[in-house]
SETOR-48819 format. One record per atom (N, C-alpha, C): residue number from 1; residue in one letter; chain; atom name; z, x, y. Coordinates in steps of 0.2 Angstrom, whole numbers, plus 5000, padded with zeros to 4 digits. Example, Ala and Ser with C-alpha at 12.3 -4.5 7.8 and 13.67 -1.06 7.14 Angstrom:
BEGIN
R   num   residu   chaine   atome     up   east   north
R     1        A        A       N   5039   5066    4972
R     1        A        A      CA   5039   5062    4978
R     1        A        A       C   5039   5066    4984
R     2        S        A       N   5035   5064    4989
R     2        S        A      CA   5036   5068    4995
R     2        S        A       C   5039   5064    5000
This chain:
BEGIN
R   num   residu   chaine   atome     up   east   north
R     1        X        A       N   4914   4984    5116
R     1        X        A      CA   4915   4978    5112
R     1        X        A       C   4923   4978    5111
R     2        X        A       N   4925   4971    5113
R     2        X        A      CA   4934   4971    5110
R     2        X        A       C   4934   4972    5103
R     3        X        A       N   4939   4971    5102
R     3        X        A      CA   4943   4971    5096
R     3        X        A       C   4942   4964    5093
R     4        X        A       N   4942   4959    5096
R     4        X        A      CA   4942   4952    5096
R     4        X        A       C   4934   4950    5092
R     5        X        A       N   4929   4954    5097
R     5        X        A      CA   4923   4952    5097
R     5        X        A       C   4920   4957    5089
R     6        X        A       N   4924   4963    5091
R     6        X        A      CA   4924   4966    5082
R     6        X        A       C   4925   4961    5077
R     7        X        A       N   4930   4958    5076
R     7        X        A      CA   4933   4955    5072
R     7        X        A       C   4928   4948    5069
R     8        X        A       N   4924   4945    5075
R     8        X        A      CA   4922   4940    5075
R     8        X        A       C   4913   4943    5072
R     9        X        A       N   4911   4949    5075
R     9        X        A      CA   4905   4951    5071
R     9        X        A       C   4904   4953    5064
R    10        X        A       N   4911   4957    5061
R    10        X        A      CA   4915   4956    5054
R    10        X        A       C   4914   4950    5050
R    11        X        A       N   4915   4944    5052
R    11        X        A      CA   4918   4940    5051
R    11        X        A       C   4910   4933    5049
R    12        X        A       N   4905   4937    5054
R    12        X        A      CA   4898   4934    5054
R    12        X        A       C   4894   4937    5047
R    13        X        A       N   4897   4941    5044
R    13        X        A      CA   4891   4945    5038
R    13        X        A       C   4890   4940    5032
R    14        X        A       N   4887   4943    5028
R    14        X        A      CA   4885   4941    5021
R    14        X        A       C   4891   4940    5016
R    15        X        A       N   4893   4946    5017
R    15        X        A      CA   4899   4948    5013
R    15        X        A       C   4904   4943    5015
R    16        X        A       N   4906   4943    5022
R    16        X        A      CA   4913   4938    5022
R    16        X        A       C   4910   4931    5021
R    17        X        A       N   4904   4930    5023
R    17        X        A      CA   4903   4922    5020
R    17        X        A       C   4903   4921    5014
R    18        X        A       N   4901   4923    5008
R    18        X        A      CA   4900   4926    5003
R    18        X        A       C   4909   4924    5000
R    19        X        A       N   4913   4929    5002
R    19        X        A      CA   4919   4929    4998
R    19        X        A       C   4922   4920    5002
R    20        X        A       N   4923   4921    5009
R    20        X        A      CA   4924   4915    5010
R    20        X        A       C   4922   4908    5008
R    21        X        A       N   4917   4906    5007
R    21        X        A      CA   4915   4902    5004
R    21        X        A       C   4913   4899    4997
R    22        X        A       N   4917   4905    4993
R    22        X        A      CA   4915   4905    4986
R    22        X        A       C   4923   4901    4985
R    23        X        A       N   4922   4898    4979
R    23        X        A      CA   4926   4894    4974
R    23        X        A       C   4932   4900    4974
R    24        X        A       N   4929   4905    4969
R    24        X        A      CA   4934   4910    4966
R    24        X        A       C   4935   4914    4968
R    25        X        A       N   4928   4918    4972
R    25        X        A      CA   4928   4924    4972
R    25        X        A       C   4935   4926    4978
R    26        X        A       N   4937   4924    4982
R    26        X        A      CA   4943   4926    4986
R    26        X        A       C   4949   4925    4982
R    27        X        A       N   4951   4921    4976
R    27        X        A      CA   4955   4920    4973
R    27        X        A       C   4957   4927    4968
R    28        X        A       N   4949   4928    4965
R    28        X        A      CA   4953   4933    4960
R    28        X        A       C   4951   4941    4964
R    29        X        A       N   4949   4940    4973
R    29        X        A      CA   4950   4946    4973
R    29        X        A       C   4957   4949    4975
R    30        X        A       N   4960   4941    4977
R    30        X        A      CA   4968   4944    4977
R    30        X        A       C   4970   4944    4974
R    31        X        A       N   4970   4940    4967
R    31        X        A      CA   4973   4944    4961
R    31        X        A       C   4973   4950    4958
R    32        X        A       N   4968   4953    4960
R    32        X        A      CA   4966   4958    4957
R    32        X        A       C   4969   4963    4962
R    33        X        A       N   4971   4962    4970
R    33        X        A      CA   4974   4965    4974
R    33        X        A       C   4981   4966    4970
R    34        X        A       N   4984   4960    4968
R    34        X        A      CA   4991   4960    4968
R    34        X        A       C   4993   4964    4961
R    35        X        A       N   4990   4965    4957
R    35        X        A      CA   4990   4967    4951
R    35        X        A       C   4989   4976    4954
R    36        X        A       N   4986   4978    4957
R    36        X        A      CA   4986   4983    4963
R    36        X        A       C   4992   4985    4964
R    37        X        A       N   4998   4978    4970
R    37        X        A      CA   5003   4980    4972
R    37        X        A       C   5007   4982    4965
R    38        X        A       N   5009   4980    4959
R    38        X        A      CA   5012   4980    4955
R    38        X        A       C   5012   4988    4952
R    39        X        A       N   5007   4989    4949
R    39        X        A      CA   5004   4996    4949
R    39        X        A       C   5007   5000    4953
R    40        X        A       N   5005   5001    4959
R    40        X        A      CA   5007   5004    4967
R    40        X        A       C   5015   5003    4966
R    41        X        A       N   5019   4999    4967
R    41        X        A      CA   5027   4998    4967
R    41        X        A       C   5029   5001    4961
R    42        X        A       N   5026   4999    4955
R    42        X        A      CA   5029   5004    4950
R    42        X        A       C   5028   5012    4951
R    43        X        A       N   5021   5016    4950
R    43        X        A      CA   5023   5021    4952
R    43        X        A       C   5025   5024    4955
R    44        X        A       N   5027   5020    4961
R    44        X        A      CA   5030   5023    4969
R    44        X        A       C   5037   5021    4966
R    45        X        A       N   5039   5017    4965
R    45        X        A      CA   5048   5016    4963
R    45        X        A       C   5050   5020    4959
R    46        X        A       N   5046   5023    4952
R    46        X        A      CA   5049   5028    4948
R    46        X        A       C   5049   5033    4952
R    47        X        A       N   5044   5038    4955
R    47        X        A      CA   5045   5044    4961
R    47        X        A       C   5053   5041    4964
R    48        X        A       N   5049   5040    4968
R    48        X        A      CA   5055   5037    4974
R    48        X        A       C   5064   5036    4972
R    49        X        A       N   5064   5034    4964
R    49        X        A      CA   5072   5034    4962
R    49        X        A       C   5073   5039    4958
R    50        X        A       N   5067   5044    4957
R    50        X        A      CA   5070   5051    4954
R    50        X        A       C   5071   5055    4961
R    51        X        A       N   5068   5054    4966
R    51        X        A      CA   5070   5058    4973
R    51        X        A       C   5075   5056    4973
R    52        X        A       N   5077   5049    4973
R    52        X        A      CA   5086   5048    4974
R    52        X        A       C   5092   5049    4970
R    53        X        A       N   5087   5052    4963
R    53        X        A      CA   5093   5055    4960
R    53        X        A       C   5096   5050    4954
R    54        X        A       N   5091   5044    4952
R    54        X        A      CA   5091   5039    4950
R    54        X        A       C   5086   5039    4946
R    55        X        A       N   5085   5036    4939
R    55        X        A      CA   5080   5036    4934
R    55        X        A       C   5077   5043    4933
R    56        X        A       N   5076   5043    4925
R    56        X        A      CA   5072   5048    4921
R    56        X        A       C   5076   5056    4925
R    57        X        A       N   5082   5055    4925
R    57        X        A      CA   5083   5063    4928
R    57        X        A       C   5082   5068    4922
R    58        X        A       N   5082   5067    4916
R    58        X        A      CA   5080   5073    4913
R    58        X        A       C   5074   5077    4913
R    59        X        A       N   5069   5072    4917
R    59        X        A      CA   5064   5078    4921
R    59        X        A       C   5064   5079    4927
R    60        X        A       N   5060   5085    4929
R    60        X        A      CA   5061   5087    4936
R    60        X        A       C   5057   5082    4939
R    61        X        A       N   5059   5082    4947
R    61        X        A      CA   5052   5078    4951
R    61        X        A       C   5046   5078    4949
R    62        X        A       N   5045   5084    4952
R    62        X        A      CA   5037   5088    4948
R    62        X        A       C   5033   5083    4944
R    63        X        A       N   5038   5082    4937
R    63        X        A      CA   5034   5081    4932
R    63        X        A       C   5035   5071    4932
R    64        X        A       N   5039   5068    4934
R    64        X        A      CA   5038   5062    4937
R    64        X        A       C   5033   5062    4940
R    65        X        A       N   5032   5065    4945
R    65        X        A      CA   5027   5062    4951
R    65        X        A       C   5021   5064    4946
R    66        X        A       N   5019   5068    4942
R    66        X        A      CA   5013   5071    4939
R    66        X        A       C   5013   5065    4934
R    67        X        A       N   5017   5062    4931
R    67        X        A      CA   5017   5057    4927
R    67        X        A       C   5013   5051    4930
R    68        X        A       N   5016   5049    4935
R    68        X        A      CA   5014   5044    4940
R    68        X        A       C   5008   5044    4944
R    69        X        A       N   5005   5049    4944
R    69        X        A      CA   5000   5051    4952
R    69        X        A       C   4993   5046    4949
R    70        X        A       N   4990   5048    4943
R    70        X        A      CA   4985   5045    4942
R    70        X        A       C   4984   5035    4944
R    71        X        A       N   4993   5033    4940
R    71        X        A      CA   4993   5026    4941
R    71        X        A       C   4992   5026    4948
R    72        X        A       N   4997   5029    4953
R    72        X        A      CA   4994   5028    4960
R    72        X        A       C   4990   5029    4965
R    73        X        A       N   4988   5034    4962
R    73        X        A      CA   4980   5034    4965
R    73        X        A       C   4976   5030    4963
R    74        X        A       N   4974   5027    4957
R    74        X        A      CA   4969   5024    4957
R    74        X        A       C   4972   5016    4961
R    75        X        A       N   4980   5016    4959
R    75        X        A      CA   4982   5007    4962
R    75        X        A       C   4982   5009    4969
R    76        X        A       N   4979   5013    4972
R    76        X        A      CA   4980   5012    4980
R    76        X        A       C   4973   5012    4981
R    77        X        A       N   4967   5016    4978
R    77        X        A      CA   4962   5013    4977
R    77        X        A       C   4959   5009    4976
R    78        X        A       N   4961   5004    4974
R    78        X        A      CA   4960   4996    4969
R    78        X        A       C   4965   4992    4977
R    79        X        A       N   4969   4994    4979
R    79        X        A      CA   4972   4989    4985
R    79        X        A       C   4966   4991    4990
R    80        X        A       N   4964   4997    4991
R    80        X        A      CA   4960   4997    4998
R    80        X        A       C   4954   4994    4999
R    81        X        A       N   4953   4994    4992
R    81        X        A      CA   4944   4990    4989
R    81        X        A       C   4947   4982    4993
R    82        X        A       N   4953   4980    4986
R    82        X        A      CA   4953   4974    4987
R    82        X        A       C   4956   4972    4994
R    83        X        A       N   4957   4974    4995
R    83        X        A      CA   4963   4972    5005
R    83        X        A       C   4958   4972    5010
R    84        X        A       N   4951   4977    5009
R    84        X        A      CA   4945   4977    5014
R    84        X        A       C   4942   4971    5013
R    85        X        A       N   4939   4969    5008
R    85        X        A      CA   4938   4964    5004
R    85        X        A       C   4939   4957    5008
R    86        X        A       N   4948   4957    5006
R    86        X        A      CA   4950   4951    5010
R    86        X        A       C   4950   4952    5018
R    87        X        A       N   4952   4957    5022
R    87        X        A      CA   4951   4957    5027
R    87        X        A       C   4943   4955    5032
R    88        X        A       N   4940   4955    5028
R    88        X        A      CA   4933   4956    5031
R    88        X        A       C   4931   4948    5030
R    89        X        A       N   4933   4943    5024
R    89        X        A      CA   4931   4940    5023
R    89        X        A       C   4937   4933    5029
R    90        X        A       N   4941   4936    5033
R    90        X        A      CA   4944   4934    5039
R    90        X        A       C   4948   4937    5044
R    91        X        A       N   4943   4940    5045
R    91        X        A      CA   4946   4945    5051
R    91        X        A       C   4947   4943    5058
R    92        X        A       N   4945   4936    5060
R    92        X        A      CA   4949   4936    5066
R    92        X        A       C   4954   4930    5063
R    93        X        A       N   4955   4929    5058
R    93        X        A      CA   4961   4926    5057
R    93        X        A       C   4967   4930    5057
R    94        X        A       N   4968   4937    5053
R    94        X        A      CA   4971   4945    5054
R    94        X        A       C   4971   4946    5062
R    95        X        A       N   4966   4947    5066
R    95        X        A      CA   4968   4949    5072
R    95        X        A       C   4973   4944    5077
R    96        X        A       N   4972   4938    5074
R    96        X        A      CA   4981   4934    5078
R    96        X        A       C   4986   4934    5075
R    97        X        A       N   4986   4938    5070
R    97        X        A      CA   4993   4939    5066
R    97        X        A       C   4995   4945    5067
R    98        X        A       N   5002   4944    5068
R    98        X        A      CA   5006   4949    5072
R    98        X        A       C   5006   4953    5065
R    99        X        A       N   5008   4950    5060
R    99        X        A      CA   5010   4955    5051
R    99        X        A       C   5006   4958    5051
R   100        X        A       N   4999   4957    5050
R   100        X        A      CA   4993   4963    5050
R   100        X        A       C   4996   4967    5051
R   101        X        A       N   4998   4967    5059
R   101        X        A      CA   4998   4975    5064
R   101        X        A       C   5004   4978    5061
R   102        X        A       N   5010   4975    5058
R   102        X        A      CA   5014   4979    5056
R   102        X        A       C   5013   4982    5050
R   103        X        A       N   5010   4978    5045
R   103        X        A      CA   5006   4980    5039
R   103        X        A       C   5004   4985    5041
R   104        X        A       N   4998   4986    5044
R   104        X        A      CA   4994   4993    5046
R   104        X        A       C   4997   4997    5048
R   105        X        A       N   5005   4999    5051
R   105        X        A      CA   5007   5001    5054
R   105        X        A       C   5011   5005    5048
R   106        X        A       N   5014   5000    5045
R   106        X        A      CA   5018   5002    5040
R   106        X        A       C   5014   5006    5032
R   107        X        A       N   5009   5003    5034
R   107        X        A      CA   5003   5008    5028
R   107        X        A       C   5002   5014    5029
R   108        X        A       N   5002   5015    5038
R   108        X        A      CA   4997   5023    5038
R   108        X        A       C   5006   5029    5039
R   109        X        A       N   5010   5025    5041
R   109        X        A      CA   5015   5029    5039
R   109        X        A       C   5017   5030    5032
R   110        X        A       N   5019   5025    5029
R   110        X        A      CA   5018   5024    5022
R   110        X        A       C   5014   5031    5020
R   111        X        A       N   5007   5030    5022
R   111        X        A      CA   5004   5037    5016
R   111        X        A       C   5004   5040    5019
R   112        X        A       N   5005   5043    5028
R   112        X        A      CA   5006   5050    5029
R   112        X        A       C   5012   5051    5026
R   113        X        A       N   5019   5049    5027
R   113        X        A      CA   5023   5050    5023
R   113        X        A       C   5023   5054    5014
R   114        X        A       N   5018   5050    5011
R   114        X        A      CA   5017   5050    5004
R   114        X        A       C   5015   5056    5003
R   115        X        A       N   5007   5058    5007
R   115        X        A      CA   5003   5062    5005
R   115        X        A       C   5005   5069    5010
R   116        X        A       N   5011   5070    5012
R   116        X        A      CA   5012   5074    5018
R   116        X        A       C   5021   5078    5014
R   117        X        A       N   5026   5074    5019
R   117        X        A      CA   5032   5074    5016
R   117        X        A       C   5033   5075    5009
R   118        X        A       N   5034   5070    5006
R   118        X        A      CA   5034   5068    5001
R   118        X        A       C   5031   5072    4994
R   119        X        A       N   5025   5075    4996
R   119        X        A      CA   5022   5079    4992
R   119        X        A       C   5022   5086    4994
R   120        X        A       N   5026   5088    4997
R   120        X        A      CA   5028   5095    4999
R   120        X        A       C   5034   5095    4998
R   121        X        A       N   5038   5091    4997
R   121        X        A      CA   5045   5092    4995
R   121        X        A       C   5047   5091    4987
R   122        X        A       N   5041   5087    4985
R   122        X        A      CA   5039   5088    4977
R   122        X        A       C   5039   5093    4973
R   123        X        A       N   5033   5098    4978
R   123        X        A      CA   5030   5103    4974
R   123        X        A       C   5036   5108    4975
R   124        X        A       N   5041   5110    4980
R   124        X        A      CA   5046   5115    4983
R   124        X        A       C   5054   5113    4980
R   125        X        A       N   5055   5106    4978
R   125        X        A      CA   5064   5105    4975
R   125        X        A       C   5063   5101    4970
R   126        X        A       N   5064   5105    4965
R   126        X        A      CA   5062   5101    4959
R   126        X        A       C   5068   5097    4956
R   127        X        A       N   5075   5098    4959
R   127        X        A      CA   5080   5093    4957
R   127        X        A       C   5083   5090    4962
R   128        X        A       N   5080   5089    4970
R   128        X        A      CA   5083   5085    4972
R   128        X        A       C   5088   5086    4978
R   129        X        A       N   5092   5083    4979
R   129        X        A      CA   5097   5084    4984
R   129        X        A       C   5097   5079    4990
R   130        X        A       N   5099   5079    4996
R   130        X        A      CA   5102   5074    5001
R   130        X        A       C   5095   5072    5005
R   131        X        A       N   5092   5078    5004
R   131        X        A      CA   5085   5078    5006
R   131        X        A       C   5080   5073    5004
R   132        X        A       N   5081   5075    4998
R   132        X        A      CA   5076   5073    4994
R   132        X        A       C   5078   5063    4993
R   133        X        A       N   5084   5062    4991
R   133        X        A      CA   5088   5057    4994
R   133        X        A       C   5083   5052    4999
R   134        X        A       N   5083   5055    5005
R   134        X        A      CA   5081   5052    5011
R   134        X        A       C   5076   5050    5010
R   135        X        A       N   5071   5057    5008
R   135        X        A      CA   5064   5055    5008
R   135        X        A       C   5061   5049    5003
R   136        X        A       N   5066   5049    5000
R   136        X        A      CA   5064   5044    4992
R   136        X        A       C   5064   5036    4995
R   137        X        A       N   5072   5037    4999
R   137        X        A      CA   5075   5030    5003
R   137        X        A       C   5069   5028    5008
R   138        X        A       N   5067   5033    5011
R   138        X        A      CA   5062   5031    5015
R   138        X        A       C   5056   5030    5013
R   139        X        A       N   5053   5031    5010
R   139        X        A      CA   5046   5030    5006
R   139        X        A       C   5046   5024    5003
R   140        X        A       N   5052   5021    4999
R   140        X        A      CA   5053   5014    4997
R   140        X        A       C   5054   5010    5003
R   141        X        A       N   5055   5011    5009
R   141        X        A      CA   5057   5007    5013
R   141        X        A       C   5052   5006    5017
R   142        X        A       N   5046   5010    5018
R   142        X        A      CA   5040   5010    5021
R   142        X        A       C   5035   5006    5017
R   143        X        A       N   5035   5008    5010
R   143        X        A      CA   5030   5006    5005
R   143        X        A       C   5033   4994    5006
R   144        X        A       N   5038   4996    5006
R   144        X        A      CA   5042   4990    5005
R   144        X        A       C   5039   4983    5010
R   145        X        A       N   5040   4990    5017
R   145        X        A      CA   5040   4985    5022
R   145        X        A       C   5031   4982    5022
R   146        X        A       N   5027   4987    5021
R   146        X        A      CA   5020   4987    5019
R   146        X        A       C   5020   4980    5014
R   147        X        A       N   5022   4979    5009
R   147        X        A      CA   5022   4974    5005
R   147        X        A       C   5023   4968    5009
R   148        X        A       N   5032   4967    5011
R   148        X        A      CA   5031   4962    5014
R   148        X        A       C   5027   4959    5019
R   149        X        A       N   5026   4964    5023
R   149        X        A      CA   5023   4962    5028
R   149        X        A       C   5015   4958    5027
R   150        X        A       N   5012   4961    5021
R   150        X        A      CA   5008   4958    5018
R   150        X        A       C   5006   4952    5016
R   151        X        A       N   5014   4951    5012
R   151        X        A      CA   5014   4942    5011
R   151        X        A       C   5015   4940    5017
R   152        X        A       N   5018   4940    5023
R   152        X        A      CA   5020   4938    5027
R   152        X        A       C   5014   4936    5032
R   153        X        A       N   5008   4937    5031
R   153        X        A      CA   5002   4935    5034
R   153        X        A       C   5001   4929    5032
R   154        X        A       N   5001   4928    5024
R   154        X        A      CA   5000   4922    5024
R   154        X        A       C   5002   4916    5023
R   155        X        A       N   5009   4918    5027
R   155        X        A      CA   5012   4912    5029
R   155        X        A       C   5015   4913    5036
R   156        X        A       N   5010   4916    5041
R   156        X        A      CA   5011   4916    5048
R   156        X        A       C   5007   4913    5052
């Protein structure tokens, strides 16, 4: 089966005729998606600007990231519900748009990065440095690109 024909049996369910055809139901589940991204950017932006040696430096990484992990977890949780959601309910409209693929591209880097990098350099330098710099710079600029790219579906 292509990818193409995937998209189009996706596309035939309950579910996506259901969200798609509903008044509201698409409406508030990206609301409730983007109230997700804000959650999500927040947590990630305090981490990521104490990595850089920016914001709340009177505690150590550590205890930033410990502060933040629950919001982010659970706001990436709440994206992947909701972003499945919208995806299902037009997936081959996603499959001819180029931003998907960057989106998904720049996601699955995004949290190997998060849950790999980024969380092993937490738990091992708790004040930072050129390093830690980088990985902060880059985590914003993945998480970032993810975002736009996002919006940028749906005016492509």
């Amino acid at each position: 089966m292509s990818l193409y024909a995937l998209c189009e049996a996706i596309e035939a369910t309950a579910l996506s005729a259901a969200i798609r055809e509903s008044l509201w139901l698409f409406p508030v589940i990206e609301a409730v998606h983007l109230v997700g991204l804000a959650i999500l950017g927040g947590s990630l932006f305090v981490v990521d600007l104490r990595l850089m040696g920016a914001g709340l430096t009177r505690q150590s990484i550590a205890e930033v990231e410990r502060g933040a992990r629950a919001w982010f977890l659970g706001a990436l949780l709440l994206m992947l519900v909701t972003g499945s959601l919208l995806g299902v309910s037009e997936a081959v409209k996603l499959y001819d748009r180029p931003a998907f693929f960057v989106k998904m591209i720049a996601l699955a880097t995004a949290l190997f990065l998060t849950f790999t990098l980024r969380r092993a350099l937490v738990a091992r330098n708790p004040n930072g440095g050129a390093f830690a710099f980088a990985v902060g710079a880059l985590s914003l600029c993945t998480w970032l690109t993810t975002a736009v790219a996002g919006r940028w579906i749906g005016f492509s």
